[in-house]
TORSE-170638 format. One record per atom (N, C-alpha, C): x negated, y negated, z; residue in three letters. Coordinates in steps of 0.02 Angstrom, whole numbers, padded with zeros to 5 digits, always signed. Each point is the difference from the previous one (the first is absolute). Example, Ala and Ser with C-alpha at 12.3 -4.5 7.8 and 13.67 -1.06 7.14 Angstrom:
REM TORSE-170638
-00660+00284+00390ALA/+00045-00059+00000ALA/-00045-00060+00000ALA/+00018-00053-00036SER/-00042-00059+00003SER/+00039-00055+00037SER/
This chain:
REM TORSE-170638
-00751-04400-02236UNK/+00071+00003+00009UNK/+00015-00017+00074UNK/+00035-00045+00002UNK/+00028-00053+00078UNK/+00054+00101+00039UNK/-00023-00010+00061UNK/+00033+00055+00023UNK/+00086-00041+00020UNK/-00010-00054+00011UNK/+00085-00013+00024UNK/+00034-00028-00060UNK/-00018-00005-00056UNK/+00036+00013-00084UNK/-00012+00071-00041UNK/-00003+00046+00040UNK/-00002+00060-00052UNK/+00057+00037+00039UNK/+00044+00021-00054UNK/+00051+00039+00007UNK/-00010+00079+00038UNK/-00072+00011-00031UNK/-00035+00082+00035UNK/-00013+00004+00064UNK/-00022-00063+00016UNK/-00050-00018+00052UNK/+00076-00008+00056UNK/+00071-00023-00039UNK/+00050-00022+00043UNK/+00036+00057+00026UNK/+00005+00079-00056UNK/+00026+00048+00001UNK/-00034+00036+00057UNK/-00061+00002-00022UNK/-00047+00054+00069UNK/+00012-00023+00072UNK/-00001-00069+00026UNK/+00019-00033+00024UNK/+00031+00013+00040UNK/+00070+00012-00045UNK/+00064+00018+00048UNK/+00039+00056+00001UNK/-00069+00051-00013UNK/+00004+00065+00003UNK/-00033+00066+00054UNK/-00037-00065+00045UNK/-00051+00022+00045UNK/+00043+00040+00040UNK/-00031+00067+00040UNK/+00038+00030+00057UNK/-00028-00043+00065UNK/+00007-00041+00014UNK/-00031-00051+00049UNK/+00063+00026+00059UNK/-00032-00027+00048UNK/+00054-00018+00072UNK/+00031-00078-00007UNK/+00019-00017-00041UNK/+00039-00060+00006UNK/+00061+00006+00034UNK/+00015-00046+00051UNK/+00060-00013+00009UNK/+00055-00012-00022UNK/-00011-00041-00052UNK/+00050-00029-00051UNK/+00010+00033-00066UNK/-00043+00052-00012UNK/+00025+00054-00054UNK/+00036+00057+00025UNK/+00054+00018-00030UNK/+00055+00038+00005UNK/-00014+00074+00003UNK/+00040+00038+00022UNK/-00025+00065+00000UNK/+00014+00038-00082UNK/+00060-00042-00031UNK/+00004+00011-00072UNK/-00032-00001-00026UNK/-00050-00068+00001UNK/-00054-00015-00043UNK/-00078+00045+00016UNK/-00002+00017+00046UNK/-00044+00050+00015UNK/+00020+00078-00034UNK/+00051+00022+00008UNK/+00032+00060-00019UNK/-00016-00005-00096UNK/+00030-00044-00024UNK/-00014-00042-00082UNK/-00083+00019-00006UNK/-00029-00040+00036UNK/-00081-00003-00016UNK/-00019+00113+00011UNK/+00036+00013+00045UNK/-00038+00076-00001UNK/+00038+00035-00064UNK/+00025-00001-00032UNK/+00054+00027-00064UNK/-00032-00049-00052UNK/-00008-00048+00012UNK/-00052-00002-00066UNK/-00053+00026-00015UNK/-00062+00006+00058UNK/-00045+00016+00020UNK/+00011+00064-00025UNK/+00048+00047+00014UNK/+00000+00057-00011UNK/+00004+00034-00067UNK/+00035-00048-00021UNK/+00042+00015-00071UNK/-00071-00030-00044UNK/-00029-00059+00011UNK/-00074+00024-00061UNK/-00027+00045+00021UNK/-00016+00027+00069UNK/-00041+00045-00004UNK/+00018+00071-00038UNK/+00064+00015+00029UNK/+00030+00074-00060UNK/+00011-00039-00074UNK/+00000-00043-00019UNK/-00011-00019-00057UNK/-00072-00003-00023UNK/-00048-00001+00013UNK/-00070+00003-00021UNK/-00022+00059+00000UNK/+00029+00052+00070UNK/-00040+00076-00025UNK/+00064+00019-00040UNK/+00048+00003-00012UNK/+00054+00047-00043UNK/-00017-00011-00066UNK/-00030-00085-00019UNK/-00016-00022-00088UNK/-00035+00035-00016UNK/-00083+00013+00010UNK/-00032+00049-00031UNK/+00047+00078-00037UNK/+00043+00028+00051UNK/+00018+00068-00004UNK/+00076-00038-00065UNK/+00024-00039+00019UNK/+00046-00022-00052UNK/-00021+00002-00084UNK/-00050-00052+00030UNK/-00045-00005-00088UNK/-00024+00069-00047UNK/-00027+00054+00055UNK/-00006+00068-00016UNK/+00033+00030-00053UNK/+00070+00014+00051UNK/+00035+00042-00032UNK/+00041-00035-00048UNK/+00021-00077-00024UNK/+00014-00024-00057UNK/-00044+00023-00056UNK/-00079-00002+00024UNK/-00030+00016-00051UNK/+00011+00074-00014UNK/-00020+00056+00046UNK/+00024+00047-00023UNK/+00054+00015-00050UNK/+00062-00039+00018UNK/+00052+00034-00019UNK/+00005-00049-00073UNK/-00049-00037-00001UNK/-00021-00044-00078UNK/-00036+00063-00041UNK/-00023+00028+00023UNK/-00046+00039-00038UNK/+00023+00069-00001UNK/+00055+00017+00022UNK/+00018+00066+00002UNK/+00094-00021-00068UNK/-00005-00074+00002UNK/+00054-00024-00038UNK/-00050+00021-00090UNK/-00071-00026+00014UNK/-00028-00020-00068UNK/-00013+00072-00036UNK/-00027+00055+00060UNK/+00000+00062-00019UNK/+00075+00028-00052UNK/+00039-00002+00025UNK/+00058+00021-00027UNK/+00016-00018-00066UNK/-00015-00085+00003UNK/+00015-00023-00073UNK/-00024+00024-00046UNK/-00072+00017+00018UNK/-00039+00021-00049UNK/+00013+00059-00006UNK/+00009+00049+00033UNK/+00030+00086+00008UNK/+00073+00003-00057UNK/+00010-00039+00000UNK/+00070-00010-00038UNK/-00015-00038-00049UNK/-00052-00066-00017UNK/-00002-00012-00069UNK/-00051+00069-00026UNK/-00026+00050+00005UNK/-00054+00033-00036UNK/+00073+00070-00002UNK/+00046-00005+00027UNK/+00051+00049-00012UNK/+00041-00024-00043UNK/+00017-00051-00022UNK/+00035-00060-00057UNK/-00054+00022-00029UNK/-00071-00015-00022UNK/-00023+00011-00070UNK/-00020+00049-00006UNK/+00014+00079+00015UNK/+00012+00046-00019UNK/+00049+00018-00022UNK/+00067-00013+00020UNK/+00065+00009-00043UNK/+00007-00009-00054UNK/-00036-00091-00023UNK/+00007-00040-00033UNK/-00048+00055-00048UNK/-00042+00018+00018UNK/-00056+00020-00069UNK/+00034+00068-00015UNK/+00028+00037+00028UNK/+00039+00084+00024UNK/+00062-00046-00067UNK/+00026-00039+00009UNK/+00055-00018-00046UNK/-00024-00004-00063UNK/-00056-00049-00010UNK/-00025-00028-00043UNK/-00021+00083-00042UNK/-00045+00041+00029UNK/-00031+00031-00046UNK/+00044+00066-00033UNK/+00064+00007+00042UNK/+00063+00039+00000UNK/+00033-00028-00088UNK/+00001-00070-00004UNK/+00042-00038-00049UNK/-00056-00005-00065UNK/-00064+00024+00023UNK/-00069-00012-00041UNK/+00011+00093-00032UNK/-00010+00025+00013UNK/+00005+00088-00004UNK/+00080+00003-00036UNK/+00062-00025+00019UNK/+00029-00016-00052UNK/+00025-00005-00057UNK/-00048-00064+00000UNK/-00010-00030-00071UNK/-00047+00032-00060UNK/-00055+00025+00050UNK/-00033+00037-00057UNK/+00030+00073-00011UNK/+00044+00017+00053UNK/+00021+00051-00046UNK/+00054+00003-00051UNK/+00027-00050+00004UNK/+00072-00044-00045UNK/-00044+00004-00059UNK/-00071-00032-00010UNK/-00023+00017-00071UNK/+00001+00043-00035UNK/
């Protein structure tokens, strides 16, 4: 890959904290706020991904806590309408 046709190679480039004269104090200020912002973006992801998962699995707990409380009702109904019937005979 040609370094003066790659777009990556063009970005890093003109992102350097160099002493240039002709780069702006904006563009220096830009390059440290990016710089910064992946870096709290790379350690915060791990701890992000975490607790999505956690709170995935504390979602899946429940469902299930609540479907096994649904098919107890359901059978509590069922054998209510069963007891019933046989005593209707």
């Amino acid at each position: 890959m040609n370094d003066r046709k790659s777009w990556l190679a063009r970005t890093f480039r003109g992102r350097r904290l160099d002493r240039n004269p002709l780069r702006r104090r904006s563009d220096r200020a830009e390059s440290v706020v990016a710089i910064v912002s992946m870096a709290v973006f790379a350690i915060a992801a791990p701890f992000v991904v975490r607790a999505a998962a956690a709170d995935a699995y504390l979602q899946a707990q429940q469902a299930r806590a609540t479907a096994v409380a649904t098919r107890q009702e359901v059978s509590a109904v069922l054998n209510r309408r069963r007891m019933a019937a046989w005593d209707a005979e």
